[in-house]
N, C-alpha and C positions, 0 to 999 in steps of 0.2 A: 931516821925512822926507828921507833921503839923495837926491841924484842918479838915482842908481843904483835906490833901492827905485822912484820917483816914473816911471821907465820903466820898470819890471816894471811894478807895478801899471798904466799905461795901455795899454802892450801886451793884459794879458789883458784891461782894459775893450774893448780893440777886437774882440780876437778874441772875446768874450765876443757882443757886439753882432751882430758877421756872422754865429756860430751862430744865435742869435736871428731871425735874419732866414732864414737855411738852414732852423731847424726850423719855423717858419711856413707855407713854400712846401712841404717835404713832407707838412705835417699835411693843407696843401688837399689834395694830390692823397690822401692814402692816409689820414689819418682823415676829414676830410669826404667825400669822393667813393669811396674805397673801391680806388684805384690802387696798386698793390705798386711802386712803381718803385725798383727795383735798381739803376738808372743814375743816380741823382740826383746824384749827385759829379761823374758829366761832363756836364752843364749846370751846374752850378758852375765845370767847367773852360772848358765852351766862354768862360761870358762872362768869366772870367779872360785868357783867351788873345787873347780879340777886345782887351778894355780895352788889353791889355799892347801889341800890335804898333801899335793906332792910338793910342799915345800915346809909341811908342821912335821912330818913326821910318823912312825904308828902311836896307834892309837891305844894309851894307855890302860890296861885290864880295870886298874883301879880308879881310874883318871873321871873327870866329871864329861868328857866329851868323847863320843863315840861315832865314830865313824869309818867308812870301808877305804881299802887300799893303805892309804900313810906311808909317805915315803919321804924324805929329805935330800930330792935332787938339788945339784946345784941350778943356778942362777947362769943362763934362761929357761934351762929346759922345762918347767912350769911353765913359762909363759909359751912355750912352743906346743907342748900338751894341751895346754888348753885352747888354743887356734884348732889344732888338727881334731880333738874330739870338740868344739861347736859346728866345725863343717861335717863332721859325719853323721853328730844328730841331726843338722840343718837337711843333710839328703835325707837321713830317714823320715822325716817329720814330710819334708819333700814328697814322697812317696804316695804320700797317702792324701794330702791337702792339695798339691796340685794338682794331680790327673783325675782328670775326667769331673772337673768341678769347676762350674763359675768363679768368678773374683771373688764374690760379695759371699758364697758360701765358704772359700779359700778364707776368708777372714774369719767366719765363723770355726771353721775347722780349726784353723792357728791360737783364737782364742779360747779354746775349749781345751788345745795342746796344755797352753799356759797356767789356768786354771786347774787340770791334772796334775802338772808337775809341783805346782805349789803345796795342792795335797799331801803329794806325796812325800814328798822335802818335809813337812810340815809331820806328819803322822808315823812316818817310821822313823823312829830313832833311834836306829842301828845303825841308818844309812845316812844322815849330813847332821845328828845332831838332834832333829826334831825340829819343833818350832825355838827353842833355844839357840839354835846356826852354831857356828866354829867364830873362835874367837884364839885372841893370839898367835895370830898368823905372822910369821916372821918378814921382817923388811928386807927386799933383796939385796945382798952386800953389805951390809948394817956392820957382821964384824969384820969385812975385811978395809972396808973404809975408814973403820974406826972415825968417824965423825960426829960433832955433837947433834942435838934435834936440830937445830935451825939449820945448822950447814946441809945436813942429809934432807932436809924439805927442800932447800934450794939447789941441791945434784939432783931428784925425784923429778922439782920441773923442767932442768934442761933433759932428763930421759923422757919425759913425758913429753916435749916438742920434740923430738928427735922421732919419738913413734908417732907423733902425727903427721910429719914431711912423709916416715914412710907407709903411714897410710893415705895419705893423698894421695902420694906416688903411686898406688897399687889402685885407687879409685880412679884416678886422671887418668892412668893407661887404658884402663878397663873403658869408661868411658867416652872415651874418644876416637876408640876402633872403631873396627867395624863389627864387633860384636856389641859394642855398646850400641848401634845406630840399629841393629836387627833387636835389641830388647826395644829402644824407644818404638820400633813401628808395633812389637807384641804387644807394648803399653797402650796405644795411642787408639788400634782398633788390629787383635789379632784375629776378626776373619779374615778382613783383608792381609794377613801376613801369611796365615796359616795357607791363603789361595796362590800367594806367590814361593811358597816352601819353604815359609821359617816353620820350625819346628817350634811352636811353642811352648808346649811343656818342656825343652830342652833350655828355652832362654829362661825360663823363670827359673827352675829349677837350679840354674846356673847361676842368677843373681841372689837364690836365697842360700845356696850353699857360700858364694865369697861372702854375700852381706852377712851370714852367722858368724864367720871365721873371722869376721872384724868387729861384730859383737861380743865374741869371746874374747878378743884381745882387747879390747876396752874393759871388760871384768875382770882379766887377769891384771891388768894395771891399777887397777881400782881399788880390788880386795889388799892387798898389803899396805896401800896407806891408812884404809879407813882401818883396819887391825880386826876386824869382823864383819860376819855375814848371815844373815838370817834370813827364810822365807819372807818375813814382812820387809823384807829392803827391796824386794823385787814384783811386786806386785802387780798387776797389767796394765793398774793407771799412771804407771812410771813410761811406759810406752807412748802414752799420750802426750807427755810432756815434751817427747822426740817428736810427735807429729806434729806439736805445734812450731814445734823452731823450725821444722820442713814448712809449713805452711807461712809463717811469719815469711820466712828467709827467702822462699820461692824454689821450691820441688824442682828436682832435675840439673839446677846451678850449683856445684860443691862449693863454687864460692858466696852466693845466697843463704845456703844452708851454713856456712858457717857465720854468717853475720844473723842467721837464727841463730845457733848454738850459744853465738855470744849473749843476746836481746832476751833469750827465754829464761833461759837456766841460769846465767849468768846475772842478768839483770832483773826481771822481773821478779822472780824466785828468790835469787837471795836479798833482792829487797824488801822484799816481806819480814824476812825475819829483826827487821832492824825495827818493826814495828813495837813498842814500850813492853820490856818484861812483866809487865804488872795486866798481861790479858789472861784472860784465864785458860784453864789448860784445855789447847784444842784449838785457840783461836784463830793462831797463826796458821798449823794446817787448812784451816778451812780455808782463812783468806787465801792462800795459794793456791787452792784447786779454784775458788772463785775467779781468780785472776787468769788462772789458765781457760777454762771453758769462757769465759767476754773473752779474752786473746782471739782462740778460735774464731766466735764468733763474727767480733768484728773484720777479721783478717776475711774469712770465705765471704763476709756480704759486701764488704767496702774494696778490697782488692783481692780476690783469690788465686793471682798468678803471682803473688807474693811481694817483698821489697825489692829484689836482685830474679824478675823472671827467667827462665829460660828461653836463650835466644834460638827465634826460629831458623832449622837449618834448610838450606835450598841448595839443589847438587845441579849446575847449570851444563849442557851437552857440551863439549870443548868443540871450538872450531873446525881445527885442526883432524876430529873425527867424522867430518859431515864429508860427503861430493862436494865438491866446489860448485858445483853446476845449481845447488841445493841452498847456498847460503843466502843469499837475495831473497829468495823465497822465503827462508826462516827468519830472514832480520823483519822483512815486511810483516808477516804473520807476530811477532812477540811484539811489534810496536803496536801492531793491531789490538792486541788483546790488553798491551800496556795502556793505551789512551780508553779502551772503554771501562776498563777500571776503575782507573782514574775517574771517571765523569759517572759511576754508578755510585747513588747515596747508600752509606751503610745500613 
């Protein structure tokens, strides 16, 4: 394999890995817990932005790029900053979008978050730059590894599958407790949760605060390969792209959602761009959002519980907990209800 093929291909293993880890954090919030968040791309930016400036440096008087804080910690502590401030903007955004607001307004609220901050990013530039972003973002380790390009792209992706195990790790616990079973019932129909004493606002709140802080660590891993960041990288139809490989892959299955992750962004996407250099400029963007909205489409009319659905869970009474005097009685009644089931047409 050429030079040249051996950094393609690890480039797309990297970016391939940070999707992975991007659609994980949205599945918590919006297929286990039942959060529509619109805004997911900017906690993605936030902790891109954080990584980038505590690891460029201050920011030079005379310098073409201006922006607040600037500091040159070492390697992790950028990528740990930016975890801890996307779950604190995650609560605060929290605050106000979830309490006391329907889902489908919760979505409006979040996309209206996202739409703000771009603004804002975009128009003061004192604060990330403007709409020109931060560029020259340092690679982490670069001089003490002293490696050439190619070698440091192929240590990048075994770091980059190293944090996706341990973001599985931290999605697979989450969701296979029992706090993850109390977000699925908030998801599924929270009056009826709300009537048995989940706290609802608590479980969402609680899936958009971890799912940001893995949104952020998916943009802290991000920003240093690509070497720049600007407003237009993060835009809210970048969020859709993550709905679709949740809805491809099948909502609620971390391992569905990642054979989305693979099939969307991975496949779909960057097969577009293999499309003849000779289209005119814009083409290829277009066909890519073309190809994502038919994706959608055909996925919610022809199957919308995805390719890898969520298996339905059933918590059956243990034996061993009933009166003995009681179990006849119970075995008769479940076969009871099991054969007319059975014989009732869908």
């Amino acid at each position: 394999m050429s030079s040249a093929m051996q950094f393609y291909v690890s480039v797309i293993l990297i970016y391939l890995g940070i999707d992975l880890i991007a659609c994980w954090g949205l599945n918590l919030q919006y297929g286990v817990a039942g959060v529509v968040n619109l805004a997911f791309i900017a906690f993605q930016a936030v902790g891109a932005y954080t990584a980038a400036i505590l690891s460029m440096g201050p920011a030079q008087p005379q310098g073409y790029q201006t922006y607040f804080i600037g500091a040159s910690l070492p390697f992790p502590v950028p990528i740990i900053c930016a975890v801890l401030v996307g779950g604190v903007l995650s609560g605060l955004v929290g605050l106000v979008a979830l309490r006391r607001l329907r889902s489908d307004l919760q979505a409006i609220v979040l996309l209206v978050f996202s739409l703000v901050a771009t603004d804002i990013a975009t128009n003061q530039v004192g604060f990330l730059n403007g709409s020109a972003g931060l560029s020259q973002i340092p690679l982490p380790l670069e001089s003490l590894l002293n490696l050439t390009p190619l070698d440091y792209q192929w240590f990048y992706v075994g770091f980059t599958a190293v944090a996706c195990l341990l973001a599985f790790w931290v999605v697979r616990r989450l969701t296979g407790s029992p706090l993850g079973r109390a977000m699925r019932s908030v998801r599924d129909n929270e009056y009826a949760a709300a009537a048995l004493g989940r706290n609802v606002f608590a479980m969402r709140m609680r899936a958009l605060i971890v799912g940001g802080m893995i949104a952020a660590f998916s943009g802290a891993l991000l920003v240093p390969i690509v070497g720049a960041w600007a407003p237009s990288s993060w835009l809210y139809g970048e969020t859709l792209v993550l709905f679709a490989a949740l809805l491809l892959g099948g909502r609620g299955n971390n391992l569905g959602v990642a054979l989305g992750a693979v099939l969307v962004p991975g496949l779909f996407l960057e097969g577009t761009s293999f499309i003849h250099y000779t289209a005119r400029p814009g083409f290829i963007d277009a066909v890519q959002w073309i190809v994502i909205g038919l994706l959608m489409l055909l996925v919610l009319w022809f199957r919308p519980q995805g390719l890898l659905p969520e298996r339905p869970r059933r918590v059956d009474l243990a034996p061993s907990l009933l009166p003995p005097s009681r179990w006849p009685w119970l075995a008769r009644n479940r076969l009871a209800e099991r054969s007319e089931l059975a014989g009732r047409p869908e």
